[in-house]
C-alpha positions in Angstrom: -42.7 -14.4 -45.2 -46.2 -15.2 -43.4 -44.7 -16.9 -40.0 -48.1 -18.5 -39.7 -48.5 -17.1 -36.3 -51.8 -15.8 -36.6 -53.9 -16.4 -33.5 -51.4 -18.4 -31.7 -51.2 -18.1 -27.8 -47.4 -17.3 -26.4 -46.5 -16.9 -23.7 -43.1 -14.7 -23.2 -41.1 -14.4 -19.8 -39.1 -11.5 -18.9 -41.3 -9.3 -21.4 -40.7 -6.0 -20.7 -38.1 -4.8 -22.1 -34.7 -5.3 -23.8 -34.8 -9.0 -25.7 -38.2 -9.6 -24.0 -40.2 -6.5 -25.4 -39.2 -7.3 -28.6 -40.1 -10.7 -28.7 -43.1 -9.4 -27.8 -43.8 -7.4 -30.3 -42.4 -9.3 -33.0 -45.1 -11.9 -32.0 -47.6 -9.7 -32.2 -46.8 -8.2 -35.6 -47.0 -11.8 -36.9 -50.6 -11.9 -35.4 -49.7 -14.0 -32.2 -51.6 -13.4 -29.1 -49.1 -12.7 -25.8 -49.0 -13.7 -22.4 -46.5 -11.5 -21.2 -45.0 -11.2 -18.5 -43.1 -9.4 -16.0 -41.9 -8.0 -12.7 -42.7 -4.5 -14.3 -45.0 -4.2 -17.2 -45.3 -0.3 -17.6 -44.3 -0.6 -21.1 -46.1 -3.2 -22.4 -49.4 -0.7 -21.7 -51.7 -0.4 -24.9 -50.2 -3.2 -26.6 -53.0 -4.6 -28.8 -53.1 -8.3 -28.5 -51.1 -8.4 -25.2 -51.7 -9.5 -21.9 -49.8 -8.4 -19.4 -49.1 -9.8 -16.2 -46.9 -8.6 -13.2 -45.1 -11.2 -11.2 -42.0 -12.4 -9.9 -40.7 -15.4 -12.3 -37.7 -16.4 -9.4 -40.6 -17.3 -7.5 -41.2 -20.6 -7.6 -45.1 -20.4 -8.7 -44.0 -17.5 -10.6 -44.1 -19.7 -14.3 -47.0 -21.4 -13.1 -49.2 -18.6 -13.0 -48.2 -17.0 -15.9 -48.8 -20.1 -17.9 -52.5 -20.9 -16.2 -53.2 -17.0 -17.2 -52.9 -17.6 -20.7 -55.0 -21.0 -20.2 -57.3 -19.0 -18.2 -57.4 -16.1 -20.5 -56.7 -17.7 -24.2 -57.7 -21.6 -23.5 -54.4 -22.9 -23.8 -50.9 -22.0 -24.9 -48.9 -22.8 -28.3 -45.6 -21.2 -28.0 -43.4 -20.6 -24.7 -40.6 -18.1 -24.9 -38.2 -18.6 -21.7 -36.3 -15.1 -22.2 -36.1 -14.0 -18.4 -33.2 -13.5 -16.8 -30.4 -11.6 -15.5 -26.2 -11.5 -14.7 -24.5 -10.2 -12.2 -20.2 -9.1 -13.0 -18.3 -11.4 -10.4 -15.2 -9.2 -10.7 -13.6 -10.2 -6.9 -13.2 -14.1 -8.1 -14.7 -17.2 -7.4 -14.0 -17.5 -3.7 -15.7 -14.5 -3.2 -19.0 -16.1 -4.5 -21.5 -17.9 -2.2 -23.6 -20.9 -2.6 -26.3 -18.2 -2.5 -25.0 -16.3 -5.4 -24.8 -19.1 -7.7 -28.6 -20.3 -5.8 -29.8 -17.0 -7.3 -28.5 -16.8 -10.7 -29.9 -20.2 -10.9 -33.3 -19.4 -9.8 -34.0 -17.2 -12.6 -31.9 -17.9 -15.6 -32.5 -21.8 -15.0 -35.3 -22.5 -12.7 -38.0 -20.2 -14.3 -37.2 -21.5 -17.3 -37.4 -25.1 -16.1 -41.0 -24.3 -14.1 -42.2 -22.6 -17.0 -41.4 -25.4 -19.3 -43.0 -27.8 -17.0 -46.0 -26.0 -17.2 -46.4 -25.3 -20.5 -45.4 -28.8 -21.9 -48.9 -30.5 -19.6 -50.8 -27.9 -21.2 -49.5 -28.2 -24.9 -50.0 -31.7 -24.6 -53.6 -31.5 -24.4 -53.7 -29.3 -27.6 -51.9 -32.2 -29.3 -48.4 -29.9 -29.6 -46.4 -27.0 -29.1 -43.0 -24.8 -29.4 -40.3 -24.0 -26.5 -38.0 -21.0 -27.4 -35.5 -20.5 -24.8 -33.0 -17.3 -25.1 -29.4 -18.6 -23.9 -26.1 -17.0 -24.0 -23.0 -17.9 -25.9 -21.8 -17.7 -21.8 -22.9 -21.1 -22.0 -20.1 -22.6 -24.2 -17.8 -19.6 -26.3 -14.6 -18.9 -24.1 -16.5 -19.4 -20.3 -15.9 -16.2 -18.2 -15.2 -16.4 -14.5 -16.9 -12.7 -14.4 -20.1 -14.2 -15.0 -19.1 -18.0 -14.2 -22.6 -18.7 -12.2 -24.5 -17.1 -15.3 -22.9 -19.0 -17.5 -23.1 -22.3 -15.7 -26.9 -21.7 -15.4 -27.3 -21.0 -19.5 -25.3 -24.5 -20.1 -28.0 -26.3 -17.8 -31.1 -24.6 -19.8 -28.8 -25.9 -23.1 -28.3 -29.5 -21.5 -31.7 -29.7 -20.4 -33.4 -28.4 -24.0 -31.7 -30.8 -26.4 -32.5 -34.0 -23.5 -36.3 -32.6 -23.7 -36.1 -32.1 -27.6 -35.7 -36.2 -27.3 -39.1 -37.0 -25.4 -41.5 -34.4 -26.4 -40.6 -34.5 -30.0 -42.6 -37.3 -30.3 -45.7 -35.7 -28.7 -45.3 -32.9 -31.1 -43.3 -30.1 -29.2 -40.3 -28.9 -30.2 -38.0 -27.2 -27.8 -34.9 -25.0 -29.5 -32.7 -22.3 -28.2 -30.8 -18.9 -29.6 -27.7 -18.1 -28.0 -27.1 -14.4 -28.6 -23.4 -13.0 -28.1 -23.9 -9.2 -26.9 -26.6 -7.5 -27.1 -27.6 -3.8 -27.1 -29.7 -4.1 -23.8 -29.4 -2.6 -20.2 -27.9 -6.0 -19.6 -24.6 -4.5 -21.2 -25.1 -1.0 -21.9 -27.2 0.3 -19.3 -25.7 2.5 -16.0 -25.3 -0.8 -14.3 -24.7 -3.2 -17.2 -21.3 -5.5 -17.9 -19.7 -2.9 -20.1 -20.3 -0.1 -17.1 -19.5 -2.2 -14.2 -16.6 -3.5 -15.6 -15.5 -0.2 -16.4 -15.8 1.6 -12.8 -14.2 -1.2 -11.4 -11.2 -1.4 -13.7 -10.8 2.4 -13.9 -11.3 2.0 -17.9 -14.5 3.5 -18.0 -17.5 2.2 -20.3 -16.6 3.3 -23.4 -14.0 1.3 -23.4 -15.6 -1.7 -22.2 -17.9 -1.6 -25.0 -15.0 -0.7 -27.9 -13.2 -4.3 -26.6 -16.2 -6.2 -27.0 -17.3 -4.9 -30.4 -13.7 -5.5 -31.5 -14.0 -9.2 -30.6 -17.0 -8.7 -33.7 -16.6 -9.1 -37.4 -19.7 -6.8 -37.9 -18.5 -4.6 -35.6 -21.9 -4.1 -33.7 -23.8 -5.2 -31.0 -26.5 -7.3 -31.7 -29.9 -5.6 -31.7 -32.9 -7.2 -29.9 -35.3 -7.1 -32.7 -32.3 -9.4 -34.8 -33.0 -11.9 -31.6 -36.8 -11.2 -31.8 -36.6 -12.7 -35.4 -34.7 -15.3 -35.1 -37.4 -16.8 -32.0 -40.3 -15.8 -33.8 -38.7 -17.5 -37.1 -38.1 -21.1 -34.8 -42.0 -20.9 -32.6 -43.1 -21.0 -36.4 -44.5 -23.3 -38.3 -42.0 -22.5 -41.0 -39.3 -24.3 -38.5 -41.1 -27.1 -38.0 -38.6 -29.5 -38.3 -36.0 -27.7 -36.0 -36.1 -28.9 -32.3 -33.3 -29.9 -29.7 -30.7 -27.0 -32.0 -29.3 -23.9 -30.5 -29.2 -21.1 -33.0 -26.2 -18.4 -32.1 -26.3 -14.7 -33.2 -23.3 -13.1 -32.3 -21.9 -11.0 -34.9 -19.1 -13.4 -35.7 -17.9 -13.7 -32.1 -17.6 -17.2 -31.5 -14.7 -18.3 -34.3 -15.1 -22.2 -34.4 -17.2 -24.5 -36.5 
């Protein structure tokens, strides 16, 4: 299926690597042009059709930039993927978490994604449209977690805040939609100091196990992969969606059990 993507500027957050790499290049195989960026970009070298850009996005002018470098670079900007972020395993309880923790968690699962949005709506407006993607969590509503309570609280708020936008931009021609993935074969979970490993140590259950539990919660009995995410975001920035704002699309192998 042509995603009609060709020569489209998008912009992708959090780009290099795990969900965020792939999004990349899914864009890019579908002919987009990518804005990517990234605290670290070493992997996004050579890409053809990629601009990388090396920045902070917890910073406050951190979306900012990234967005006025693919106006700068590309003359404006058609699709925004907010994908950055990050969580932390609370595992001593909630009064062992500060005002500071939950500030930080919010900064760059909620705030860069807020900024960035705020940025690239002034700009798609002047090109008379445009598409948000936003990558949630199923942290956001499916069985909330007190081992990643602030991360969670801060992927409800970028819900909350996507279907009240999907209202007043529709109008002006931008949708804004979201894809909550359940877990996902990244260092988020399965690297040295992912969920499933941190979890482990503490617990004296080691990773393995950690990861066994979660997969059994899973009718496919799989993590997701972050090329299935890739697809489903490329899929909704397209054309071929074009009716689709304000929704939040779940992949999660079957986790969540209710209709």
């Amino acid at each position: 299926m042509d995603l009609q993507l060709t020569d489209k500027v998008a912009v992708v957050t959090g780009a290099g690597k795990g969900i965020g790499l792939a999004v990349t290049q899914t864009l890019v195989e579908e002919g987009a042009l990518v804005v990517a960026g990234s605290r670290r970009v070493e992997s996004l070298a050579g890409l053809e059709r990629v601009s990388a850009v090396a920045l902070d996005l917890a910073e406050p002018d951190g979306p900012a930039r990234l967005v006025a470098h693919a106006v700068e670079r590309f003359g404006g900007i058609d699709v925004l993927v907010n994908n950055v972020g990050g969580v932390h395993t609370r595992l001593d309880g909630f009064l062992s978490l500060s005002d500071d923790d939950f500030e930080a968690s919010l900064q760059l699962n909620f705030f860069a994604a807020l900024r960035a949005t705020r940025a690239a709506v002034g700009e798609m407006t002047k090109r008379g449209g445009g598409v948000i993607v936003n990558v949630a969590s199923v942290n956001a509503f499916f069985q909330p977690d007190g081992v990643v309570i602030d991360y969670g609280a801060a992927k409800a708020a970028l819900l909350n805040v996507a279907k009240s936008l999907s209202q007043e931009l529709g109008p002006q021609g931008i949708r804004i939609t979201s894809v909550s993935p359940g877990p996902v074969a990244t260092d988020l979970w399965l690297g040295e100091d992912g969920v499933a490993a941190t979890i482990g140590r503490t617990t004296g259950s080691g990773a393995e196990a950690i990861r066994a539990q979660a997969v059994a919660g899973m009718p496919t009995g799989r993590f997701t992969t972050p090329e299935e995410v890739a697809a489903i975001v490329a899929f909704l920035a397209s054309p071929r969606a074009g009716n689709v704002t304000g929704s939040s699309w779940v992949i999660d192998g079957g986790l969540v059990k209710t209709t």
